[in-house]
Every structure is written in structure tokens, then in C-alpha cells.
C-alpha positions in Angstrom: 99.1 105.7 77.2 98.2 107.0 80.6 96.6 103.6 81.2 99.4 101.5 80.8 101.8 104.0 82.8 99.3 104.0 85.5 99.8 99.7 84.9 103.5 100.3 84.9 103.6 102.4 88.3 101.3 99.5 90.2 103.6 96.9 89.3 107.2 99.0 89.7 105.7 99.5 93.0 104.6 96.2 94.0 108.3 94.6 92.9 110.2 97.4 94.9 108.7 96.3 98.0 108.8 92.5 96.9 112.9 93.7 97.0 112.8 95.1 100.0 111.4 92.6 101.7 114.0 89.6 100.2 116.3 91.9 101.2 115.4 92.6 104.7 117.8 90.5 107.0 115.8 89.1 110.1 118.3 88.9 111.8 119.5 92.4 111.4 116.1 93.0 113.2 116.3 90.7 116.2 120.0 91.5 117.0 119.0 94.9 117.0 116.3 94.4 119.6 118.7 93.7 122.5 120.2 97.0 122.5 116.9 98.7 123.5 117.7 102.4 124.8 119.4 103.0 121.1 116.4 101.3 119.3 114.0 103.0 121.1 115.6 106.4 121.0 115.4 105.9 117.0 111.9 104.9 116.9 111.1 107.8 119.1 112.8 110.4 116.7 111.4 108.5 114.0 107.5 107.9 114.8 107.1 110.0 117.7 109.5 113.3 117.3 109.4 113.8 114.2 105.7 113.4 113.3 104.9 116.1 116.3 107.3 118.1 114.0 105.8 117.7 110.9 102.3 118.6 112.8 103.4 122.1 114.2 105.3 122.6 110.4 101.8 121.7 108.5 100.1 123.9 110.5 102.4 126.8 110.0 103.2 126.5 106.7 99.3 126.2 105.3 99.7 130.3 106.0 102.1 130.8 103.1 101.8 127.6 100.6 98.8 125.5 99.1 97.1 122.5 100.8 99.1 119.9 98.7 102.3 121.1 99.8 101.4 121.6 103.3 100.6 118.1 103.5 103.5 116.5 101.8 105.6 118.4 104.6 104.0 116.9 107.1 103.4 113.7 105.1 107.3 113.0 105.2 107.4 113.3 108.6 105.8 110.1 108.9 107.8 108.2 106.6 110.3 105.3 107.8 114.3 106.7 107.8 116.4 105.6 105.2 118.7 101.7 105.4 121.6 102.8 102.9 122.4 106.6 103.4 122.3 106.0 107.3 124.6 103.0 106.9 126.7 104.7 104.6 127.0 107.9 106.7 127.4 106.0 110.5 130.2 104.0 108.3 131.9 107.3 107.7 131.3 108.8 110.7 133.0 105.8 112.5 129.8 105.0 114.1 128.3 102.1 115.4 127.2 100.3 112.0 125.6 97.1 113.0 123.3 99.2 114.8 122.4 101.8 112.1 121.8 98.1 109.9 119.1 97.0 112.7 117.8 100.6 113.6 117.3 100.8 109.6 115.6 97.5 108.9 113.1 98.1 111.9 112.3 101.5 111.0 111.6 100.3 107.2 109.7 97.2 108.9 107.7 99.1 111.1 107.0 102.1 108.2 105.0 99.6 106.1 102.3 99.5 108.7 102.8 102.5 110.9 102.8 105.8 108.0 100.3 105.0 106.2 98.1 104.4 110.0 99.6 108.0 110.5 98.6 109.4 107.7 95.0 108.1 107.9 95.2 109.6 111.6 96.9 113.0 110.9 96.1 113.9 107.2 92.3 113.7 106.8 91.6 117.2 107.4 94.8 118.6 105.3 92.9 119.0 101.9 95.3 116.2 100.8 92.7 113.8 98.8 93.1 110.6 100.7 91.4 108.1 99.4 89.4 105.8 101.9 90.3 102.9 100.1 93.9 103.3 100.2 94.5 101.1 103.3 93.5 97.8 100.4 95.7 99.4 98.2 98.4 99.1 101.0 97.8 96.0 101.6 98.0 94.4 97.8 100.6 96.8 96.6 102.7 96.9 99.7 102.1 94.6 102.2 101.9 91.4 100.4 104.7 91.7 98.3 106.8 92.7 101.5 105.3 89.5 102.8 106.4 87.3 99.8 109.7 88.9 99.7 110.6 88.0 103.2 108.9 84.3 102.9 111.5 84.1 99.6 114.5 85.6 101.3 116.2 81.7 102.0 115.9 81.4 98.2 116.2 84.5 96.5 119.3 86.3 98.5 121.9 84.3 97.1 120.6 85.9 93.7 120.3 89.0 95.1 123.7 89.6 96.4 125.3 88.2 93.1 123.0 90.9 91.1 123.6 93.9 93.5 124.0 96.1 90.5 120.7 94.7 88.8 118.7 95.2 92.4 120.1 98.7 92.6 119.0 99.7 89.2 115.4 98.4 89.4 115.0 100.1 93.1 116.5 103.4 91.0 113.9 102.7 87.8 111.0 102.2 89.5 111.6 105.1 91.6 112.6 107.3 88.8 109.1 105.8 86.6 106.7 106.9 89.8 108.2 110.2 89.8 107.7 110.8 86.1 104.2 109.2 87.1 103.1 111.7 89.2 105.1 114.8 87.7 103.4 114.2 84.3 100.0 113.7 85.5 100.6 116.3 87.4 101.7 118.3 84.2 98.6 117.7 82.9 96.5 118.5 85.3 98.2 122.0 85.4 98.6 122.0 88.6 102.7 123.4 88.3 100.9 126.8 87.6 100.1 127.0 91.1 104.1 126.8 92.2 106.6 129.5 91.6 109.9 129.8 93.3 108.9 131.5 96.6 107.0 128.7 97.7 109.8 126.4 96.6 112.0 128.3 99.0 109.6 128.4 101.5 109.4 124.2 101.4 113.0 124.4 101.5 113.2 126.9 104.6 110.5 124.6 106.1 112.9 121.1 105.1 116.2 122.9 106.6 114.1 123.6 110.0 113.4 120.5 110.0 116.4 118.9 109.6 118.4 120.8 111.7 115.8 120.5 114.6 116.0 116.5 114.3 119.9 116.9 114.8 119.8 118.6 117.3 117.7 116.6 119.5 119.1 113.7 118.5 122.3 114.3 119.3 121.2 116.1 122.9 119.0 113.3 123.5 122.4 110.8 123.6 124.2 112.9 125.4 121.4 113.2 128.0 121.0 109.3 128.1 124.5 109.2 128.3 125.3 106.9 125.0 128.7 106.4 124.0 129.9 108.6 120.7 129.7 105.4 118.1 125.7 104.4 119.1 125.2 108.1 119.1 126.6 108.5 115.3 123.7 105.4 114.4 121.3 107.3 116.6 121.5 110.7 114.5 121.4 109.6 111.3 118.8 106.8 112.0 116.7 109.1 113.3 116.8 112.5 111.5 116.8 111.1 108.0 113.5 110.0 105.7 113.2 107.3 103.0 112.2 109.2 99.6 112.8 105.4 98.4 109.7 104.1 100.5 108.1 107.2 100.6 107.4 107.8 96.7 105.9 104.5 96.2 103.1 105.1 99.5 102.5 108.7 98.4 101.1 107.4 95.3 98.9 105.1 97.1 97.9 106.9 99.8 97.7 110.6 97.7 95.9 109.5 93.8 95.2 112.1 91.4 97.2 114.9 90.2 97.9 116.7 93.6 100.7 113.8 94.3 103.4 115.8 92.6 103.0 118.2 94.8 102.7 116.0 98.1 106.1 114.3 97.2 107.7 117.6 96.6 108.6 118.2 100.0 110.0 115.1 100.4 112.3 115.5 97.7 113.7 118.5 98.6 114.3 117.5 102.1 116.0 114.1 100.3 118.6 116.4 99.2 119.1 118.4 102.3 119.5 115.8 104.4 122.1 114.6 102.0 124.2 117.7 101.7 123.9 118.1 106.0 124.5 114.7 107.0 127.8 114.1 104.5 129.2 117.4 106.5 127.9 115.8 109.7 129.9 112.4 108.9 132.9 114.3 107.7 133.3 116.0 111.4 132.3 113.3 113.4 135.0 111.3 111.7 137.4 114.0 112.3 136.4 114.1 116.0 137.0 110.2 116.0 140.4 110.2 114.3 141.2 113.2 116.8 140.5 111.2 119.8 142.2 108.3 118.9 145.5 110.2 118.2 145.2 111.4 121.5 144.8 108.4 123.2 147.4 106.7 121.1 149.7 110.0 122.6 149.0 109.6 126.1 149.6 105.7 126.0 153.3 106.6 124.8 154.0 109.3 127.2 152.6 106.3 129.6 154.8 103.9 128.6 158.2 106.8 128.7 158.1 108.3 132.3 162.0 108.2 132.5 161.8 110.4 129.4 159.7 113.3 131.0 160.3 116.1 133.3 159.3 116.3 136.6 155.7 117.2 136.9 152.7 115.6 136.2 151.6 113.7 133.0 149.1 115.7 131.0 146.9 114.4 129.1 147.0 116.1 125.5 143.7 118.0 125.2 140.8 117.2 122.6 139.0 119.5 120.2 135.7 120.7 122.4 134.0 120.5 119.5 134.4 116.5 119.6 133.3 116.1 123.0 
């Protein structure tokens, strides 16, 4: 039985990234290119930032929790950001959406290579069991289906966008099959004997840290650069968030054996954090938005009624500080 799960897992794997490659616009990409301060800004936060982060976290947190754990806490700190929660949440926000799309598709481009080069380059000394022969593994079970997904796209997205439902539910089924993978191997292994709820808090007080850290500087990072509010909206959620879509599916590649389930725990609890935080986030940023256009749309009346005033200068009705 374990075989033919093990079977099951290679192949769920290889057809997710087959998807995401046939679904990867290039054009998204190349568009996004030309507005360089936001794209660089993302890939900063996203591959730079955050993996310095995840370092300094590792280290820290290999005081209080075993080596598995340590390691998946840094190991999502290398991982691409997510395409569809950071569209979704610059949507709601009133952000800049195009660029979240481009800043997305790069950042999931560029992950295929780049994490699991980090990884080699950060995790060897962790205790987290990487295999040395994991880079071929990348390369059949990632690489080249990415690569035959985006030589298909002309063909297959037609298809694809007719079957978004279908798409949707084999990216949710193959992630839900490698996480039953790896929880029940890891079940078997005993290893959940070696977890009790403080060190789940502690993962979770690592995950919030963070978070909140990678939303800060994000955010004062725009305002340093001076970006306008909408590219600063794509530019925080771009670049705080973490693909547990992408990341499952390397994690058992890069991490075999047993220890996996722990490794990926991180990554899930931070996958609902970031959930939770980033839907309040959107929520007042959208609020902001809608505050500043009513006060624009106020002082363009009082503009366009002088004769209507008293004497005395026109002022300008005041925003929330909290939006500016």
C-alpha cells in the first residue's frame, strides 16, 4: 500500500507542476518586468528578506523545538509567494492587480529553481535529512513538467480556462494526497510522539513574528521608495506571503522519509496566519481607499461651488492618518 501511495504522490506531484506551468501566462511575466523598482522590491522580500529571516528564526528556535521543525521554519522562508491569495487580496485591497498577477508568476517562475538552490545552500547543517540526490528529483518531478506545461500552454489553455473548476480540484487533491503522504508516514514512523502543544505554539509564535515582520518592512520599504498606495498593496502581499501550494510538493522532494511531516508543519501553520492577517490587512486598506476617494470626490464639489461658501479658505476635508 505504501508503494503505490508513494507512486501516487510522484505523479500528483509531477501533474501539479505540469498545471502550473500551462497555466503560467508569459506574458504576465514580461509585462511585469518593465515596472522594475515594484518587481524588484518583491523579489527582495521574497528571496533576499525573508530567507535572512528564516535564518536568524532557525537559529533561535533550534533552542526550544526539534531539528525537523527548526528546519521547516526556515525552509518556508525560501519558498516562492503565493499567485491566487495575493491576487485575491490586492483585488480587495484596491491594489494594483496586474502587478500582483506578474510579481506572482515571477516569484512562482523563479521558485522552481531558486528554493530548492537555497535549501541545498542553507539547510545542510539543520539535521533536516536532505538528500543529495534531490536536485534529479527536482529536475524530473518539477522541472520538466513545468517545462512541458509552458511548451503546451497555446494548446492546453483554452481547456484549462473552460475546466477552472476541474484544475482547481486536482491542484486541491494532489495537495490534500501529499499531505496525507507525509502525515501518515509520518504516523508510522512515530514521530508525532515527539510534538505536544507547546512546541505547536511555539511554531505559531515563531510564524506570527514572522509575518508581522515581513509587513512591516514591506510596507516601510514603499513608503521609503516612495510607491504610490495601489503598487504598495501588490508589494505587501506579494512579498510577505508563502506558497504552501508549491511548497508541499518540494518539501517532499527535497525532505524524504518520515521527518517531512514535520518540515511542512511550519509551513502550514504560517498558511493560515497569513490568511487570517492579510484578509484584515485587505479589509483596511480598502477602507483607506474608499475613504480617500470620498474625500476627493468632497473637495472636487466644494471646488466646483465657491459662490456657495463663506468667506475663508477652502479646506480640504481631512483623511483618516491611519490611511496615509
Amino acid at each position: 500500500m505504501a508503494v503505490w501511495v508513494g507512486h501516487a504522490v510522484t505523479a500528483a506531484v509531477a501533474l501539479l507542476f505540469f498545471l502550473y506551468g500551462a497555466k503560467l501566462s508569459k506574458e504576465a511575466v514580461v509585462e511585469g518586468i518593465s515596472h522594475w523598482r515594484l518587481q524588484s522590491l518583491v523579489f527582495a522580500s521574497t528571496y533576499v528578506l525573508f530567507p535572512l529571516i528564516g535564518l536568524a528564526t532557525a537559529r533561535a528556535s533550534r533552542l526550544f523545538l526539534p531539528g525537523e521543525l527548526s528546519a521547516g521554519l526556515l525552509f518556508l522562508c525560501l519558498l516562492p509567494s503565493t499567485v491566487q491569495a495575493s491576487i485575491a487580496f490586492t483585488a480587495i485591497a484596491r491594489g494594483n492587480v496586474s502587478a500582483a498577477l506578474c510579481s506572482a508568476s515571477m516569484s512562482n517562475l523563479l521558485g522552481v529553481v531558486l528554493t530548492p538552490a537555497l535549501v541545498a545552500l542553507t539547510l545542510g547543517g539543520h539535521g533536516a535529512g536532505i538528500d543529495p540526490h534531490a536536485l534529479g528529483s527536482i529536475a524530473l518531478q518539477l522541472l520538466l513538467p513545468f517545462a512541458l506545461g509552458q511548451a503546451l500552454r497555446p494548446w492546453l489553455r483554452p481547456a484549462l480556462e473552460r475546466r477552472r473548476a476541474v484544475t482547481a480540484l486536482v491542484d486541491r487533491g494532489s495537495i490534500l494526497l501529499i499531505v496525507y503522504a507525509a502525515f501518515g508516514e509520518g504516523m508510522v514512523a512515530g514521530i508525532w510522539g515527539r510534538v505536544g502543544l507547546h512546541d505547536l505554539l511555539i511554531v505559531l509564535s515563531f510564524d506570527g513574528v514572522m509575518l508581522a515582520a515581513m509587513l512591516a518592512a514591506t510596507t516601510a520599504a514603499c513608503r521609503l521608495l516612495g510607491l504610490d498606495r495601489a503598487d504598495e498593496i501588490a508589494v505587501v502581499f506579494c512579498g510577505s506571503k508563502k506558497s504552501m501550494a508549491g511548497g508541499i510538493p518540494m518539501a517532499n522532494i527535497l525532505f524524504p522519509g518520515p521527518g517531512v511531516a514535520l518540515v511542512v508543519l511550519p509551513l502550514m501553520l504560517f498558511h493560515q496566519a497569513q490568511l487570517f492577517a492579510c484578509a484584515a490587512l485587505a479589509r483596511r486598506y480598502a477602507a483607506c481607499r474608499a475613504d480617500q476617494d470620498i474625500a476627493r470626490e468632497l473637495h472636487a464639489r466644494l471646488a466646483r461651488q465657491p459662490a456657495s461658501l463663506p468667506a475663508g479658505p477652502v479646506r480640504r476635508p481631512e483623511l483618516n492618518r491611519s490611511c496615509r
